[in-house]
C-alpha positions as CSV (number, residue, x, y, z in Angstrom):
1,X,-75.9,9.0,6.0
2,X,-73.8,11.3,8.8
3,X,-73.3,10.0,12.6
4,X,-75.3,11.5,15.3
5,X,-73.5,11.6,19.0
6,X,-74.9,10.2,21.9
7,X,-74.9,10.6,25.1
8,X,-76.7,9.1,28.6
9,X,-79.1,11.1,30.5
10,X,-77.3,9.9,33.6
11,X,-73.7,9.8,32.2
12,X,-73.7,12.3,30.1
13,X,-69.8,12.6,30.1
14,X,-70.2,9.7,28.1
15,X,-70.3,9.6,24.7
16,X,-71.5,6.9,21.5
17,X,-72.5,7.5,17.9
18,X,-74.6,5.5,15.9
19,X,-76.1,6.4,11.9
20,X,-78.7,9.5,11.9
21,X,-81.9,6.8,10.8
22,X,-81.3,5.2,14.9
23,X,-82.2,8.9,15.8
24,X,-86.5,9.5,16.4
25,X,-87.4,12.7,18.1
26,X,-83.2,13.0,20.0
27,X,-83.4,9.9,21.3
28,X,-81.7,6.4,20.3
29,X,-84.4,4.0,18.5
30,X,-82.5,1.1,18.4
31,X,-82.5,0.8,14.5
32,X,-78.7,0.7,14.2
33,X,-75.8,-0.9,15.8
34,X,-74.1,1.9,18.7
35,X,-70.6,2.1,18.9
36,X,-69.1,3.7,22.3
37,X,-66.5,6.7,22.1
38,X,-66.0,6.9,25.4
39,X,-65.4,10.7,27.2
40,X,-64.9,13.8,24.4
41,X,-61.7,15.7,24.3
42,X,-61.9,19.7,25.0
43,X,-59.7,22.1,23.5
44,X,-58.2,24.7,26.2
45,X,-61.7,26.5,26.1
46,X,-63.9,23.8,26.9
47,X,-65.3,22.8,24.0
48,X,-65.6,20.0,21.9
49,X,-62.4,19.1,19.8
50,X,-64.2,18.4,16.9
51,X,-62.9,15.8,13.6
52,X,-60.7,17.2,11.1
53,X,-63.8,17.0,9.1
54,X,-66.6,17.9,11.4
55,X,-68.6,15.0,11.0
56,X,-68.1,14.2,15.2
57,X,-66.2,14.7,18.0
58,X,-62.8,13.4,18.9
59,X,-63.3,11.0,22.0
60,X,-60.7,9.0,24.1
61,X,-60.9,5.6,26.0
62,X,-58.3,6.1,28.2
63,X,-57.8,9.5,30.5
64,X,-54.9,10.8,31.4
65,X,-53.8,9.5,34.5
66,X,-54.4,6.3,32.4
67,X,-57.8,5.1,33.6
68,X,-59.7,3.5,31.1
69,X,-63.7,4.6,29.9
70,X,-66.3,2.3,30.8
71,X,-69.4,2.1,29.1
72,X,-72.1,2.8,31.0
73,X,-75.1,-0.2,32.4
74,X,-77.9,1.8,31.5
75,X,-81.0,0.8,28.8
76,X,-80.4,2.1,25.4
77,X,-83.4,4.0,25.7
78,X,-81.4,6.5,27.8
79,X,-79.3,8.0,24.9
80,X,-79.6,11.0,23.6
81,X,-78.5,13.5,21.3
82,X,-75.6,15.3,22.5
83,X,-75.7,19.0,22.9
84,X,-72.5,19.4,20.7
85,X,-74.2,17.3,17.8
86,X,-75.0,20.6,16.6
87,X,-71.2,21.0,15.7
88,X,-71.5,17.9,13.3
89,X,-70.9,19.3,9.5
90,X,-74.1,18.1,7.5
91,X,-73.2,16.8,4.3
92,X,-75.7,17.2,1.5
């Protein structure tokens, strides 16, 4: 079963991943555990630097003038899929 990204409709900087079957209609059902990535990493053109393997997106906790990420307050019900989920190599 592949990862889906998440992100919050009011953060949506932020970013979690949780298994495809917590995934009803691009929002987060609550039917797997989330696990918090923190802020994607761009390549020079803006977009997502993806995993060696496409199966996500390559996230960092810490930014670079060494802040760390915070998660978020909001209800689980306010994650969605990501627009760069698309990106995520499907593995049949």
């Amino acid at each position: 079963m592949r990862h889906v990204i998440l992100t919050c409709i009011n953060h949506p900087e932020l970013r979690w991943s949780t298994k495809e079957c917590a995934v009803t209609n691009g929002k987060y059902n609550g039917q797997r555990n989330l696990s918090f990535d923190g802020i994607p990493i761009t390549n020079a053109d803006d977009t997502p630097k993806m995993y060696f393997d496409l199966s996500g997106v390559e996230c960092e906790m810490v930014t670079a003038d060494g802040r760390y990420v915070k998660e978020c307050s909001c209800p689980p019900s306010d994650l969605v899929v990501a627009e760069e989920d698309k990106l995520v190599k499907r593995y049949e």
